[in-house]
N, C-alpha and C positions, 0 to 999 in steps of 0.2 A: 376434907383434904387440906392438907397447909399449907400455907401462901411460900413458893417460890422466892427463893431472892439470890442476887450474886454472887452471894459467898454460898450458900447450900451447893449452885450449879458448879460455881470453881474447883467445890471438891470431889463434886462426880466426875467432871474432867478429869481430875490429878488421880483418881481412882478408874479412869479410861472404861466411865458406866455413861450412859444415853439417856436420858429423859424422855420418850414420846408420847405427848399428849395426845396423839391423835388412837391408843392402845388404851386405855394407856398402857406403855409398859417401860420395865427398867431395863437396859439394851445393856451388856457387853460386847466393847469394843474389839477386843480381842479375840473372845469364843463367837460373836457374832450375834448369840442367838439372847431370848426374855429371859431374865432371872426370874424365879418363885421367890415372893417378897416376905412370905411368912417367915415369922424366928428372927433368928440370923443366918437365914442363907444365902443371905445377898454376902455376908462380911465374912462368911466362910468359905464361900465360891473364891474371894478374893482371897485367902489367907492359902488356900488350899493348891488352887488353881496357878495361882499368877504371884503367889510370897509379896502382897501388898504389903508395905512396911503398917507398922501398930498407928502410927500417928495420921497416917490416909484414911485409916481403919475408923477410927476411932470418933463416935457417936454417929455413925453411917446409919445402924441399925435404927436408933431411935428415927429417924433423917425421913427413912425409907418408911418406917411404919405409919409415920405420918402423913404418908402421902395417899393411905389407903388404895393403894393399887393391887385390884383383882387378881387371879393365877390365870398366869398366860396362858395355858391350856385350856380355858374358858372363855374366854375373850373372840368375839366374833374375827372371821377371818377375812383379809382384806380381799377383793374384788380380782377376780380372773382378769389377765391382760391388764394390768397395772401398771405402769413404771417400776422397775425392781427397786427393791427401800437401798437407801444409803449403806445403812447398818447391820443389816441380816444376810446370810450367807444366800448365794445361792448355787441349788444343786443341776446338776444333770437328769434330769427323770424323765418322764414317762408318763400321756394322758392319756386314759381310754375318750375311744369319741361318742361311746356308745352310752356312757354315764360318767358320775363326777370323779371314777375312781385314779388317784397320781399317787407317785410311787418312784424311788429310783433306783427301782431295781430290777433291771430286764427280767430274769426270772419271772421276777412275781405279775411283774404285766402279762408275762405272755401267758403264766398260768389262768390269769383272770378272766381275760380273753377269752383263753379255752374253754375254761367252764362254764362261763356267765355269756356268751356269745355267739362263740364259732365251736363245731366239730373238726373244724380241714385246717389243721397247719398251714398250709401254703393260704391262706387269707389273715392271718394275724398281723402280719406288717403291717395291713392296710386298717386296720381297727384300733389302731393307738397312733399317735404324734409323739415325736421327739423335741420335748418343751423343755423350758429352764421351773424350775419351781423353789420358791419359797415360805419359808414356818416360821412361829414367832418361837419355838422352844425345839429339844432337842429328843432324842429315844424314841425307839420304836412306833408309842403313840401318838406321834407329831401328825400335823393336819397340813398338805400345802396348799398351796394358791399357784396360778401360772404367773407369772410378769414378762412382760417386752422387752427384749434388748436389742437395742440397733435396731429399733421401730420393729421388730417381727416378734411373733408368738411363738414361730418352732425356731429348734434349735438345729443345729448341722454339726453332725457328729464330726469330731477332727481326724481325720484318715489321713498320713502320709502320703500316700500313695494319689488319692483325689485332691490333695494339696498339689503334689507335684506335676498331677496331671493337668489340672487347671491353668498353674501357673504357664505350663508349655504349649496350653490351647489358646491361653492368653494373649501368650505373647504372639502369637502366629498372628491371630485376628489383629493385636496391633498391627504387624508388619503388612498384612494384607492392606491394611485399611489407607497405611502410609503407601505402600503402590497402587491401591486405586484413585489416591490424591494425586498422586504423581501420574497414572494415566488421565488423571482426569482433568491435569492441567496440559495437558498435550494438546484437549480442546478437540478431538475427530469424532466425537460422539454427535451422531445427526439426529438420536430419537428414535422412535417405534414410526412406523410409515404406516399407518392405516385408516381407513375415508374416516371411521367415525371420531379418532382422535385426532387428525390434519384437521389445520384451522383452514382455512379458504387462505390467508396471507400467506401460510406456509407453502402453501399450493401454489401461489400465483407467485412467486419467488424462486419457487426450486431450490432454494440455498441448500437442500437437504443432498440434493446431485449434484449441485457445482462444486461444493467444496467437500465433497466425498474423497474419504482419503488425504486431506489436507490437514495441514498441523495450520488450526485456526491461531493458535496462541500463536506462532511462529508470522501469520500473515499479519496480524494486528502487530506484533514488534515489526514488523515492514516498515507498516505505514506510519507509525509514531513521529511526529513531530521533533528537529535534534534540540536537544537542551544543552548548556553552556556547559555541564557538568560531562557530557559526552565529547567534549573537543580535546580530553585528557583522557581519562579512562577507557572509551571506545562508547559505544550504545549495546547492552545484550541484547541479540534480538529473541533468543528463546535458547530452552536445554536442546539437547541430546536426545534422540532419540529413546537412547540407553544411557545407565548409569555412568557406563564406563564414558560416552560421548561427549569430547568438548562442548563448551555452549557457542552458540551460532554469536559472532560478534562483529558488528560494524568497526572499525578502527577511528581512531578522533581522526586521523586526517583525511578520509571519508567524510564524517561526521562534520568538519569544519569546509571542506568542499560545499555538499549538501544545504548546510547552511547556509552559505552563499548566494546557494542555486535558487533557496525559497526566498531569501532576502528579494531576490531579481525579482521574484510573482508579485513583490506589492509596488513593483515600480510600470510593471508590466501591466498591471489590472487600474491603476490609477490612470496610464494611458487610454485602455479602454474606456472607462469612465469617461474619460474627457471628451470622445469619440461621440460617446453615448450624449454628453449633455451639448454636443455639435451640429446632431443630428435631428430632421426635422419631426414633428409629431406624426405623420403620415407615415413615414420610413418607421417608426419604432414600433406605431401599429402595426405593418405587418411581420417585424420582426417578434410582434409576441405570436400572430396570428400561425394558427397551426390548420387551418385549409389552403387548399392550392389557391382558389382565385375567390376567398373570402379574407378581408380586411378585418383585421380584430374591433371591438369597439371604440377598446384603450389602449392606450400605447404603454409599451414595455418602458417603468420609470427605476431607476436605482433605488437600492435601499435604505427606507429612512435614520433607521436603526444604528448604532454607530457600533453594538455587539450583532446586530444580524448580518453587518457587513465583516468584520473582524470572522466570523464564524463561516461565513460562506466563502471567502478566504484561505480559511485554515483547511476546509476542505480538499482546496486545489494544490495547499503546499503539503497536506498529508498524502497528496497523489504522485508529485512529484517525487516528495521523498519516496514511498512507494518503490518508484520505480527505478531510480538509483540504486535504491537498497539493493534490491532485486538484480536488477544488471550486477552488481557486485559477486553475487555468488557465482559458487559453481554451475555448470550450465544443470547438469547432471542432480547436483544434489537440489536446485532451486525447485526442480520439477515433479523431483522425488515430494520433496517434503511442503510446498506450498502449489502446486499445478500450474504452476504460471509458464509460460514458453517467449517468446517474440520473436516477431516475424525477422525476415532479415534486414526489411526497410528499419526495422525499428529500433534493431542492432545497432545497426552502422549509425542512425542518427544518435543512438544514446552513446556510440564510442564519441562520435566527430563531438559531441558538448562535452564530455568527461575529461577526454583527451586534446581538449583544443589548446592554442598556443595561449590563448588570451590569460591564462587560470599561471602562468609564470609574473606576473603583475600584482596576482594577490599574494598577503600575507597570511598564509592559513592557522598560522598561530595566533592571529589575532580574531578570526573567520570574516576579514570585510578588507577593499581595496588598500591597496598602498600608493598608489599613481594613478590620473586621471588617464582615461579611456581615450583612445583614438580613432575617433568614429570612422576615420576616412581611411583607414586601412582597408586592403582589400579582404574581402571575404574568403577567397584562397576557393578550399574545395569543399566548405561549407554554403557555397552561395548557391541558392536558387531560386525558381523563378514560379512566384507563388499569386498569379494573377489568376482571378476567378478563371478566365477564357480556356486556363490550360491545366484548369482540375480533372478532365478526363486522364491527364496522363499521370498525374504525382498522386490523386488519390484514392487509387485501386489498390484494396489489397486482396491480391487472388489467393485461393488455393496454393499458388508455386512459391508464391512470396513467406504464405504462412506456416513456414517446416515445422514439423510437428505438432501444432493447434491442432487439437481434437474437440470433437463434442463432447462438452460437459452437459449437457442438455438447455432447458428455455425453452420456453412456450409463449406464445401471446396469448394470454387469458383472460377473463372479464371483457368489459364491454367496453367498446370505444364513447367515450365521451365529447363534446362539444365543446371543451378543455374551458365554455364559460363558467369560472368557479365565480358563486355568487359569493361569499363571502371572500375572496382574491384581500380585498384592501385592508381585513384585517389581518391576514397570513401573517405577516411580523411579528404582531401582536402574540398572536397564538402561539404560533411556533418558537419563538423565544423561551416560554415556559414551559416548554416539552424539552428544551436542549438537557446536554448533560456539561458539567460541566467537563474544558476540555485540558486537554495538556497544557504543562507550562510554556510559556510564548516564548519563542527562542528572540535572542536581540538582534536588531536588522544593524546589519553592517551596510556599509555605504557603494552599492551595485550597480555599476551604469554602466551605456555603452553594451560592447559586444554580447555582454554576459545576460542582460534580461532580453535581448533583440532575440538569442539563440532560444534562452525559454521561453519568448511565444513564439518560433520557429517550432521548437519540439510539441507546444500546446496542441497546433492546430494541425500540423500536417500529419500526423500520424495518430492523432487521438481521437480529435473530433470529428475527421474526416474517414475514420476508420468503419468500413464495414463489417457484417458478419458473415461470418463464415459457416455457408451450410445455412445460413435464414436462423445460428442460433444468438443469443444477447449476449452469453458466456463467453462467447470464443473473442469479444472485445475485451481489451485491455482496461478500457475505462469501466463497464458494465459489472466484470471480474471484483475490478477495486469497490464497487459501492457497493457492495454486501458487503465488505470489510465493517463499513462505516453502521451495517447491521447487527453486525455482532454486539453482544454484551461485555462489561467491562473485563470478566475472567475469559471473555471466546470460550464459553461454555455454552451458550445459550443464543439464542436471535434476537432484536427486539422488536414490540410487534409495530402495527403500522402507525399507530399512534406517535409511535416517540422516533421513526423511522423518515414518514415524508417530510419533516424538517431539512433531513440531510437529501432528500432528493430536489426539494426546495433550490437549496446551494446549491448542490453542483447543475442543477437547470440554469438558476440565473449566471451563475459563471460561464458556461456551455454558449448562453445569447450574449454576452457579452464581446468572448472572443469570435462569433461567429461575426457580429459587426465588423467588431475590428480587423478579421479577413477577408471580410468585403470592402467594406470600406471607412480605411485608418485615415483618420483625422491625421496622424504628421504619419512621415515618411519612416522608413526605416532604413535606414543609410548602408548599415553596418548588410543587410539581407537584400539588397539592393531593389526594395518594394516603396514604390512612390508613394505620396498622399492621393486620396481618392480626387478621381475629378469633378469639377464641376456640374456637368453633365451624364446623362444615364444612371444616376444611381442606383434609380430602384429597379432599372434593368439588372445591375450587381450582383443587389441583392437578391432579389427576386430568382437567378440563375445558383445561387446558393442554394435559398431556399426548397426550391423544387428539388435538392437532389438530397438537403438531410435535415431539412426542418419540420418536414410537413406532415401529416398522421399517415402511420404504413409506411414511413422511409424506415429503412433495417439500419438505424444510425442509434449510438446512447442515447442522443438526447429524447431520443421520439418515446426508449424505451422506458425513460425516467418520465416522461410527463405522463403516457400510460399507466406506469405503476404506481405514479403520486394520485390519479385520479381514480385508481382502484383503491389504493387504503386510505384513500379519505371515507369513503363508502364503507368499507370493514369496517374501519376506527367508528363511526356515528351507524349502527345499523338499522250415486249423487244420490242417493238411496244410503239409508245405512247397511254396513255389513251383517250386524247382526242384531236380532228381533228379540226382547228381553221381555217377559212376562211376569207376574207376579201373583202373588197369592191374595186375599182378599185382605190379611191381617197384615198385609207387607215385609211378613216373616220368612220368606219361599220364594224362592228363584227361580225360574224355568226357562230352559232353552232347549229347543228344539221339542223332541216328542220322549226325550231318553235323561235328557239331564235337570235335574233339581237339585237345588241346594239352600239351606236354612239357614240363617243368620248365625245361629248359635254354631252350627257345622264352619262356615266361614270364619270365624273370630276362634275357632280352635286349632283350625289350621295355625295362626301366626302362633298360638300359643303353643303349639308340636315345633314349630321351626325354633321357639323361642326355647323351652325347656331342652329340648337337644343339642342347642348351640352354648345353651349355658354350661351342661353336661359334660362334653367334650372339650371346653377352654377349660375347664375345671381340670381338666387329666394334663392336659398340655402346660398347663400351667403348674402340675406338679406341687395343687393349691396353693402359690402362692396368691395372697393377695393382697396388692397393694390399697393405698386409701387415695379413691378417686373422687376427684371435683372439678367439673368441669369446666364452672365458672371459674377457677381459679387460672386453667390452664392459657398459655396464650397464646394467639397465631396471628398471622398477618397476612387476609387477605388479600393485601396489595403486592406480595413480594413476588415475584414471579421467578425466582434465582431457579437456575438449574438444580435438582437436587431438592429444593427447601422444601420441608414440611414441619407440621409443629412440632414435632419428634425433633428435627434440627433446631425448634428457636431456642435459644442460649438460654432465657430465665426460664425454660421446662425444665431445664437438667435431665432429659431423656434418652441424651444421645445412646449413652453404654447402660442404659437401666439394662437391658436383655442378658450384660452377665451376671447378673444377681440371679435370671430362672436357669443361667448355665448352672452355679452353684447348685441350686435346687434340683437340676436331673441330676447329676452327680452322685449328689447325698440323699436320693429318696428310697425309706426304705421297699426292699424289695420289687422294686419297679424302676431303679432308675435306670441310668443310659450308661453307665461306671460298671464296666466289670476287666477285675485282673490287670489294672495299670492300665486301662485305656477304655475307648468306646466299647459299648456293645452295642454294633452293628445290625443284630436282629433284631435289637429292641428300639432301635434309632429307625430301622425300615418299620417298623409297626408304629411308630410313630410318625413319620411322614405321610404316612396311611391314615391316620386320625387327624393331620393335620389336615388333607384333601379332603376330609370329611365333615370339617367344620367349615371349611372354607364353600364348602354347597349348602350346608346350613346357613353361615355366615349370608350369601349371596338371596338366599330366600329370605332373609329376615330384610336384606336393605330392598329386597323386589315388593316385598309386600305388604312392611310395615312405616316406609316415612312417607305414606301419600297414597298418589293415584301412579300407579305402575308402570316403570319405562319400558322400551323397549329392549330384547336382549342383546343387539348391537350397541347400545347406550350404554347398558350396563356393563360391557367387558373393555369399554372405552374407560373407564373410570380409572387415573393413578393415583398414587400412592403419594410420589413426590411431583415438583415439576418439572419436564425435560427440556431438551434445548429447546422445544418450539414448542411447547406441551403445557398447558395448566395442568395442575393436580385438581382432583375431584373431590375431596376428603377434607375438612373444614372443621378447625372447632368454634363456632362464635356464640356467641351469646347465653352460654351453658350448655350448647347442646353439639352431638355432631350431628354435622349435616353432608350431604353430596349434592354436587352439583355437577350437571350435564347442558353442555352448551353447542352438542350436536343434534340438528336434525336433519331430517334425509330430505328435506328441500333446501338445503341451505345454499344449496348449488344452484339452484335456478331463482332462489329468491334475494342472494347474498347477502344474507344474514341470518345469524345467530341466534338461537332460541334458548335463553337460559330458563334452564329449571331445576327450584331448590328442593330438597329432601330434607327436614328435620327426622332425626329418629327420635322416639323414644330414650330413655332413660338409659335402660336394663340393653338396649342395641347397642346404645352411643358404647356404651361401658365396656360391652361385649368388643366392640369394634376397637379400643381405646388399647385393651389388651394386646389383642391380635397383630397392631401396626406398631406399639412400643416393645413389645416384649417377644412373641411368638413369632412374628413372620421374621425378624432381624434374626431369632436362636435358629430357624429352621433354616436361615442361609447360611448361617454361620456353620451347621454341621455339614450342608452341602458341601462348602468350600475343603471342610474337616475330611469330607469322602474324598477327595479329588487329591488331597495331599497324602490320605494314607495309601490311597490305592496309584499314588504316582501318575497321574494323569495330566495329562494339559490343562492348563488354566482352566478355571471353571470359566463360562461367558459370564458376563453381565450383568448385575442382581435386575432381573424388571422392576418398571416402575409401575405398570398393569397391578390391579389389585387382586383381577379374577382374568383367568385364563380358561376359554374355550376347552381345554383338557378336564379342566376340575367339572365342569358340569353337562358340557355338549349343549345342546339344542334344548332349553328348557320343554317340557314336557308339557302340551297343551299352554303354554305361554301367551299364546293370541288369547285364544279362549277367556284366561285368567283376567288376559291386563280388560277386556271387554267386560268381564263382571265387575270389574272393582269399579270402574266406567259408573258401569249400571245401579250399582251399588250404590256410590256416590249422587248421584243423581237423584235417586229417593230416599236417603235416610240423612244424610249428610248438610247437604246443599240447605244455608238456613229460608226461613220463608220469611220473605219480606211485603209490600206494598207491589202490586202488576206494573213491571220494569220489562223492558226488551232484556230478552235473553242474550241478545247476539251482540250486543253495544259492549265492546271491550274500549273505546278510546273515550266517550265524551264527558262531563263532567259526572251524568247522569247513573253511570256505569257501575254495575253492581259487583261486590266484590267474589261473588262465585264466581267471577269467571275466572279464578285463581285454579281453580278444578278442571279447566279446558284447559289451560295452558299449562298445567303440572301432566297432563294425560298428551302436549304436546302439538295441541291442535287450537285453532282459532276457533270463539262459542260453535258460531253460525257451521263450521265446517264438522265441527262434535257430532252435528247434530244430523248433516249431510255427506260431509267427505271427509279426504284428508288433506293436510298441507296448510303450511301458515305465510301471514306475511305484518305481522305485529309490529306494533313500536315498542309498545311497556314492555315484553319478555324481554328483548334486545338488548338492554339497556339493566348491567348489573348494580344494585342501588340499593342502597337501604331501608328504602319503601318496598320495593321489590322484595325483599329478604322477609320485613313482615308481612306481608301477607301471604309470602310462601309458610310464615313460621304458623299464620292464624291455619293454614287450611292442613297440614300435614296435623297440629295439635287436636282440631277437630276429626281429622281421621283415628289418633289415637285414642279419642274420645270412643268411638262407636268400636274399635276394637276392645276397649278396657283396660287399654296401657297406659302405665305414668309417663310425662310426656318428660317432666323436670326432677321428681324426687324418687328415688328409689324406694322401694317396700321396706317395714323396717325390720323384717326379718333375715335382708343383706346386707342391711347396715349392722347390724350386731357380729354378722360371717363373717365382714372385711375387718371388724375389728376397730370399727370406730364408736368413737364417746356416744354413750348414750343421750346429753343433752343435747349436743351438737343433734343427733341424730331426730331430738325430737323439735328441734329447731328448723329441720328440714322439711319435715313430715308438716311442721305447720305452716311451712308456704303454699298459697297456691298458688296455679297459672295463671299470670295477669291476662287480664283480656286485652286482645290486640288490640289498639285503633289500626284500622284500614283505610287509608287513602283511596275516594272516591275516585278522585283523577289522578292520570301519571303523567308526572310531570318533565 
């Protein structure tokens, strides 16, 4: 062959011919396909073909001969699912699936079909693919190859008509998608209410009934702190109900009021303070102490922190503002769209500070005083007379006072505590790194006099002193506001107790603050006409305070927040057996009772019946599409708990819209698809819904019984998909694998805590499972929503966030039975043998790692082995030690079934259409072996 050089290749260029060594062969650019290099056919092709001038021409042939290149019609053909070549045409054709036979010529496939395959016409669509194919030469006797384009193997025939109809299902799913954004920034979505997916926090909170029918986004623009950028433009505080609906807007001179008002809390709380460090350590004892006639040990001291104090602050002036905001609307629509009411007392006091004269002195263009204060002014018709002796009469708020206050519901739940928190003195600590960070600080303008006197008048007499109505927490003002402070940053979601008793923190300690200072204020209050405390009886004062809304069981805020702070601290950190199992001598034989057996090899065929049927059925649903899955590649983020999120939403999957690529695919599939006549077909979309409910029983037996030791089927139908306002999802990709996780058990209630347990699937599951959540379950709401608009119906409800629904399968069938064998199973084939260990030791350092196998079956060793019901530390507690050794005992279960735990078989990797090296790359990793942490830490 002869050496190549620049000038030979310049004039194959200038004669628009291709050199490919890899053929080799002589490529025309313009016909596309290999020239035959014998003679002069290369210089005749060009003379004939394309009038190449003489001097292009001219010693080509010597050129070409030299290069000794074979006839492309002999030359091995390039590799199925290739990349399509640069240089070579390629056609529309046609592969039989049954042999290597391509072609593109519908005729001739179907006749091939016919004869070499099927006798029944109506099955020939299904026995060929609509592929792109390419040859290196041209005429009747050409050989093809398939190639990829736009990463897929088949092609999608171009129909006007399934163009058109696409792009109009398209654009609808946009527009839906943009109104479910838009409902779903409205923030009223509470979640699914049911025991096995309700976490105990959400339970002992009820925010799911208080702010039922509440525009959450709308209550969080309430409470927002005003920023300097609002004393011109106004504050939004939320949209419109509807499109057409103005947005809800504070106005700047509002805004620069307001301002003002919060400016007064830090001149107001600094008095308290002063109060506080006036006061003897005996008095501040029993102002922490929350028994009637027990003495705290420690005395209640300020905070050291100089953001823990800033923060417990901003608290009080996001409650303030609050509640201006609030007074500001209409009576009517405030009610409608955030539930908030006030009483009449509470009216009048928020008109007499709004409207007082004092607010003619400020400059609200600049939002802080213009002239000093004149303390000795009289009070007028804002004075009163706020000494402890005469709190029976100023602070009742009855029934007749509270028009309109209804039950939003509250409960008192969990367990009273002895409010001794042994770790108290590092709370600061702690809690500072759970805060989030908060709005921007508005600038304090210069507030003195009348103006902060009135806002700790407004603080104490109608807030803190405020009772509930009907024995409930909601029907307060204050109580109402601090779920505000629960919500998530979008008011989509709750946060849990973790990142929550921070802010119950603040407003407790503010709450003992002003309660001092309304027993007894260190200086006087001129302007309210309230003395400084006397020398004498103090802790009489206080003590006559105390008793009526400090103490534990007073129906007051405060009692209700140190309660609930001392419930999710708890959340946040959390006799015979039933059935008789026998065995065979070879341990291959199962028996129970007098009627049933069953064989190991009978047992490990079951998952492989659930496993080949579910493969089967995503096959048809999928309309074979298949994309190129890796697990390890995908990513998710256990820690997010966003309403909504699942890996399917993390940004680097690019998963969000993969599902209209299998819309495509129904469309254009032949003879099966969902495309008839410029639109859906409807019988064939109901017979598909019908296969969908039928994988999804499949689907739900393959996670019942192949990542582990068996849950239970309240467990199982608890499992989401994404996560909801108060809801973790269940569905997980980490470490290459999917897994589920279930953090319900049916003592959680009387043990209060959480029992996590993780599920590794298999391979060939995960994969299965992978499809279902990116591609299938997203198309199958997508046609639902498609049914509701063609057939004119009201909105569709809600997509769930449930994975599996009580309809698709009912009451599994002998279910106990089942999860009791796997139990049994586990216990003799499984479970490794080690050195004579106590069984039932799950905590000390000694502890053996089977007991991964009790606590994925959901029970403590000792109680396995006796009863039911748990009360663990290690499950409790979600950890990445936790995670392995759930991943070591689920992989040893797929061990004794004979599933790949990590690699696929390599005869699906070749079906998905992935590289063969890669593939063998795969195939020769194995399963590391776990290390197992003896102790949990």
């Amino acid at each position: 062959m002869a050496t190549d050089c620049p000038s030979a290749r310049e004039r194959l260029a200038q004669a628009h011919l291709i050199f490919d060594p890899s053929g080799p062969v002589l490529i025309c650019q313009k016909c596309q396909y290999a020239l035959a290099p014998s003679g002069t056919q290369v210089t005749s092709h060009l003379r004939i073909k394309h009038q190449t001038p003489l001097h292009l021409r001219g010693g080509l042939t010597k050129y070409v001969q030299s290069l000794g290149l074979p006839d492309p019609a002999t030359i091995s053909l390039r590799g199925d699912g290739a990349p399509a070549h640069l240089h070579l045409q390629v056609y529309k054709g046609h592969a039989c699936r049954q042999c290597d036979y391509r072609t593109t010529s519908l005729d001739l496939i179907t006749r091939h079909v016919g004869h070499k395959h099927s006798k029944t016409s109506s099955t020939f669509d299904t026995l060929y693919d609509n592929v792109s194919l390419q040859a290196w030469t041209q005429g009747a006797s050409r050989k093809y190859w398939t190639v990829r384009q736009h990463g897929s193997l088949m092609r999608c025939p171009v129909n006007p008509d399934v163009q058109a109809h696409l792009q109009s299902v398209h654009n609808r799913e946009r527009n839906r998608l943009e109104l479910d954004k838009r409902a779903a920034s409205y923030s009223m979505d509470t979640g699914i209410q049911t025991l096995a997916g309700t976490r105990l926090w959400a339970e002992r909170t009820r925010w799911a009934i208080t702010y039922e029918g509440a525009r959450r986004d709308i209550l969080q623009g309430l409470a927002k702190v005003p920023s300097p950028r609002s004393f011109i433009a106004g504050h939004i505080i939320g949209e419109g109900s509807y499109v057409t609906d103005p947005e809800l807007v504070s106005s700047g001179q509002d805004e620069q009021k307001i301002a003002s008002l919060i400016a007064a809390v830090d001149r107001m709380l600094d008095r308290c303070e002063e109060t506080v460090r006036h006061t003897s350590h005996v008095l501040l004892r029993w102002l922490r102490s929350t028994g009637l006639e027990t003495c705290y040990p420690k005395p209640f001291t300020l905070v050291g922190l100089e953001t823990s104090k800033k923060q417990y602050r901003r608290y009080w002036k996001r409650f303030v503002t609050f509640c201006f905001r609030a007074y500001r609307m209409h009576p009517d629509r405030r009610w409608q769209l955030t539930g908030v009411r006030f009483s009449k007392k509470q009216l009048i006091q928020l008109q007499a500070v709004w409207e007082h004269d004092a607010w003619s002195g400020v400059d609200l263009t600049q939002g802080m005083c213009s002239r000093p204060w004149d303390r000795r002014k009289d009070v007028g018709n804002g004075k009163e007379d706020n000494n402890p002796e005469d709190m029976d009469n100023t602070s009742e708020c009855s029934a007749d006072n509270s028009v309109g206050d209804e039950d939003k519901g509250g409960e008192e739940g969990g367990d009273q505590s002895d409010r001794e928190d042994e770790y108290e003195d590092d709370e600061e600590e702690e809690e500072e790194e759970e805060r989030e960070e908060g709005e921007e600080e508005v600038e304090e303008g210069q507030v003195e006099g009348e103006e902060y006197d009135l806002a700790d008048g407004c603080s104490t007499e109608d807030v803190l002193l405020e009772l509930f109505v009907d024995g409930q927490p909601s029907s307060s003002l204050l109580v109402y506001f601090s779920g505000i402070l629960g919500f998530s940053m979008d008011a989509r979601s709750f946060l849990p107790a973790k990142r929550y008793t921070p802010c119950l923190s603040g407003l407790i300690y503010i709450q003992r603050l002003l309660f001092l200072e309304y027993a007894l204020p260190y200086r006087a209050y001129h302007y309210l006409g309230i003395p400084r405390r006397s020398h004498l009886q103090q802790h009489q004062k206080l003590n006559f305070v105390r008793k009526r809304y400090m103490i534990a069981g007073s129906p007051t805020p405060l009692e209700e927040f140190q309660n609930l702070r001392d419930f999710g601290r708890k959340v946040a950190r959390t006799d015979t057996p039933s059935f008789f199992l026998r065995w065979s001598d070879d341990g291959q034989t199962l028996f129970y009772g007098d009627d049933f057996s069953l064989t190991m090899d009978g047992f490990r065929s079951l998952a492989k019946h659930f496993l080949l049927k579910a493969e089967e059925l995503c096959e048809g649903l999928m309309f074979d599409l298949k994309p190129a899955i890796d697990l390890a590649k995908v990513k998710d983020d256990m820690t997010n708990v966003q309403s909504g999120f699942s890996f399917v939403q993390h940004s680097k999957n690019g998963l969000t819209n993969a599902y209209l690529e299998l819309s495509r695919r129904a469309c254009n599939a032949c003879g099966r698809g969902l495309f008839e006549r410029g639109g859906w077909d409807w019988k064939a979309i109901s017979l598909y819904w019908k296969s969908g409910e039928t994988f999804l029983e499949m689907l739900m037996c393959l996670l019942y019984s192949l990542g582990g030791q068996v849950p239970r089927g309240p467990e199982l139908f608890s499992i989401e998909c994404q996560n909801g306002p108060l809801t973790e999802r269940g569905i997980y990709v980490y470490n290459g694998y999917m897994v589920y996780i279930i953090r319900h058990h049916k003592a959680k209630r009387s043990t209060n805590r959480e029992f996590n347990v993780v599920r590794f699937l298999p391979v060939q599951v995960g994969h299965i499972l992978y499809k279902y959540l990116v591609y299938i379950r997203p198309f199958i709401n997508m046609l639902h929503d498609e049914y509701f608009h063609a057939s004119d119906f009201a909105a569709p409800s809600p997509r769930q966030r449930l994975l599996f629904q009580s309809k698709h399968m009912g009451q599994p069938v002998s279910s106990r039975l089942f999860r009791q064998i796997t139990i049994g199973i586990a216990e003799k084939h499984v479970l490794e043998v080690h050195q004579p260990f106590n069984r039932y030791d799950d905590r000390s350092d000694r502890a053996d790692r089977n007991v991964v196998f009790s606590w994925q079956s959901g029970h403590r060793p000792i109680q396995r082995a006796r009863s039911y019901g748990l009360d663990g530390a290690f499950p409790s507690q979600l950890q990445p030690a936790l995670l392995r050794i759930y991943e070591w005992a689920s992989v040893r279960w797929h061990e004794f079934l004979h599933q790949p735990s990590r690699v696929m078989p390599q005869s699906q990797l070749v079906e998905a259409g992935l590289k063969s090296e890669h593939a063998m790359s795969l195939t020769s990793r194995q399963d590391p072996a776990l290390p197992i942490p003896t102790s949990p830490n």
